[in-house]
C-alpha positions in Angstrom: -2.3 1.7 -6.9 0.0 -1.1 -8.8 3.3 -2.3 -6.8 6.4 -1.2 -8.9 9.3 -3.5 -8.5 12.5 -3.0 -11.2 13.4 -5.6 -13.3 16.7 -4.3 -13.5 17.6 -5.9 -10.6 18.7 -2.7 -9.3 16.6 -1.2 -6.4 14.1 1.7 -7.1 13.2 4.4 -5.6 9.3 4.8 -6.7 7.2 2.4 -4.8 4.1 1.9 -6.8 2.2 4.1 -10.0 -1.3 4.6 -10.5 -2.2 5.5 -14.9 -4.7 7.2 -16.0 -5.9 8.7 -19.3 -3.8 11.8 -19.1 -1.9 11.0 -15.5 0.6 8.9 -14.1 0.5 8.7 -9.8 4.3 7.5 -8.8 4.8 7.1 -4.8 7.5 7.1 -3.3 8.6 6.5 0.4 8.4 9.9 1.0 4.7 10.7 -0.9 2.9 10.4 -4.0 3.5 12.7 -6.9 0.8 13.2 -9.7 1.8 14.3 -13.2 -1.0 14.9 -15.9 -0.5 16.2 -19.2 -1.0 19.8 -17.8 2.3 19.8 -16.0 4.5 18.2 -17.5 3.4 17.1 -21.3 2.1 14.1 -22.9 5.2 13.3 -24.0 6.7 13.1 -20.3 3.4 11.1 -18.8 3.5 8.6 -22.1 6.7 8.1 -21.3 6.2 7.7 -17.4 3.6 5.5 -18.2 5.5 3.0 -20.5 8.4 2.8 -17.9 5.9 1.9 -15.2 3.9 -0.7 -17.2 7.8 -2.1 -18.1 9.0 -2.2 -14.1 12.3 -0.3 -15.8 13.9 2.8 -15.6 10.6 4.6 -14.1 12.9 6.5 -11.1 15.7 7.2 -13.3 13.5 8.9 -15.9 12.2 11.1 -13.0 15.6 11.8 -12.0 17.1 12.4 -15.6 14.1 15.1 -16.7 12.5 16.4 -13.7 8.8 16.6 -14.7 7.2 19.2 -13.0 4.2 17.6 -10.9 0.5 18.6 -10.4 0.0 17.6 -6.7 2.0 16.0 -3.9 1.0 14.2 -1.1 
């Protein structure tokens, strides 16, 4: 799992994200969340993804359209 750190300067809430092919892994202080393509849409993980790989916005995205997860842990 990759570290996620904002480069907004303003503090995040996710922790670290873990991509895959047709997933995104965000965690969280409080647990890991997995959202695949089956849960939530391509569009939603594509765009999880590319918030991740930028260390922007990635929380606030979560917040703004509430992707419904696969799993939680």
């Amino acid at each position: 799992m990759e570290h996620y750190r904002s480069t907004s300067g303003k503090p995040s809430g996710a922790v670290g994200y873990e991509l895959g092919d047709d997933f995104i892994i965000v965690a969280f202080p409080g647990g890991c969340y997995k959202y695949t393509h089956g849960s939530c849409g391509q569009r939603h993980v594509q765009a999880m993804q590319r918030h991740a790989l930028a260390s922007r916005g990635l929380s606030t995205y979560i917040a703004k359209n509430d992707p419904r997860y696969a799993s939680k842990w």
